[in-house]
N, C-alpha and C positions, 0 to 999 in steps of 0.2 A: 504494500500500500504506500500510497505518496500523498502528501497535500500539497496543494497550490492556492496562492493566494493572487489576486487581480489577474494582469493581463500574463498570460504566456502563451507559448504554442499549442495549447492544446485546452481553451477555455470550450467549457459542457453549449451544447446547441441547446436550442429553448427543445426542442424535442426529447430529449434527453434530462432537460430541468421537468420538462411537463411528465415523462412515466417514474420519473423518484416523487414527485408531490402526488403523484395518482397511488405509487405504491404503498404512500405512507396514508393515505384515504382522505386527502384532501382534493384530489380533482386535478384539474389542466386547466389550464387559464390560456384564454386568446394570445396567438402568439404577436399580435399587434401591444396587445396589455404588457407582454412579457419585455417584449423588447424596450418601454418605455420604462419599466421598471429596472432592469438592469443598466439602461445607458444614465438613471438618476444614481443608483446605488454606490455609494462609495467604496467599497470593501466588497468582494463578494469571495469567499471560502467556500475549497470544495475538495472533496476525495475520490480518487478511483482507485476499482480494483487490480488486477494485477493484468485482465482481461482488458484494460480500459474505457469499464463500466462508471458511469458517475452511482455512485453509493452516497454520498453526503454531500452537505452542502449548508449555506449559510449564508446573511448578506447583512450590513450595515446601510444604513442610510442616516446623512449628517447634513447639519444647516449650518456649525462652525458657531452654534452656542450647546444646540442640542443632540441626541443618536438615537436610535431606535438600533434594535437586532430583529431581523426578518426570515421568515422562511426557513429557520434550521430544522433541517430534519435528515433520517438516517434512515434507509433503507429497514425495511424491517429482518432481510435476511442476514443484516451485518451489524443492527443493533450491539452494544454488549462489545463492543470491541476496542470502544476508545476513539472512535472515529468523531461522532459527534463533540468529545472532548477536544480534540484535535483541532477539531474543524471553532467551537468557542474560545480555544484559547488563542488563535490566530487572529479572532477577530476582536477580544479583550484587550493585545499586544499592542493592534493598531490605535485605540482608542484611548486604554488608559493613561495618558500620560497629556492629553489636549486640554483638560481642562472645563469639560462640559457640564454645563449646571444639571443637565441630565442625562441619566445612559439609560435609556430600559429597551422593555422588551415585554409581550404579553401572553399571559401563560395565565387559561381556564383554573379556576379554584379547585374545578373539581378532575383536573392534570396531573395529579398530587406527582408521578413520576416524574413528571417535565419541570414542574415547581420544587421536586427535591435536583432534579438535576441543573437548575439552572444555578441555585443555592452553593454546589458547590464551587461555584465562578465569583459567589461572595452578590450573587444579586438578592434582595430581601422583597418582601411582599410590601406592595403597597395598595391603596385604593384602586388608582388605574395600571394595573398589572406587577411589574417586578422592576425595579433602582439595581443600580449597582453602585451604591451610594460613597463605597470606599474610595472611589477614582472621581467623586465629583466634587466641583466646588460652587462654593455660595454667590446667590445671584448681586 
């Protein structure tokens, strides 16, 4: 397995982004959508297999006060491997250290696996989803 982070020779086709978001049971989104969304995203992580399958993946998106974390998910045949850590601590690397009054990301209350796994990246629960309040500063 490898990780890669933005642009290199071998960044996943939205065809490829759209059967790991299907495999994980979220769907396929318009590849018009898709396109717009990755050419705004500042960060975007991802992993293949040894076959080079896209298995994980991940993406930030930044205004240069605030960040959001989007779409990380992880195959469900390669769960369990370290991949999705891989894949969040690439994109915590990118981020912590800017300065942002806010980092999150949204993860369902009733996610509890996704909400224990984002926890150990040091993100905490809050109203509107999960902070990662160690790396942020005061407005």
């Amino acid at each position: 397995m490898f990780i890669s982070i933005g642009d290199d020779n071998n960044p996943p086709s939205i065809d490829e982004i759209n059967n790991l978001t299907d495999a994980v049971g979220w769907g396929k989104r318009d590849v018009a959508k898709w396109e717009k969304i990755l050419k705004k995203s500042s960060h975007f992580a991802y992993a293949r297999n040894n076959r080079d399958d896209l298995v994980a993946m991940g993406r930030v998106l930044e205004d240069g006060v605030m960040c959001m974390f989007y779409d990380i998910c992880v195959h469900p045949d390669f769960q369990g491997n370290g991949l999705g850590s891989e894949v969040m601590n690439k994109l915590v690397d990118v981020v912590k250290d800017k300065g942002y009054v806010s980092i999150g990301l949204y993860a369902w209350d009733q996610n509890i696996g996704a909400t224990e796994f984002y926890e150990k990246f040091g993100f905490e629960k809050v109203d509107t989803g999960m902070e990662l309040k160690k790396y942020m500063v005061t407005e």
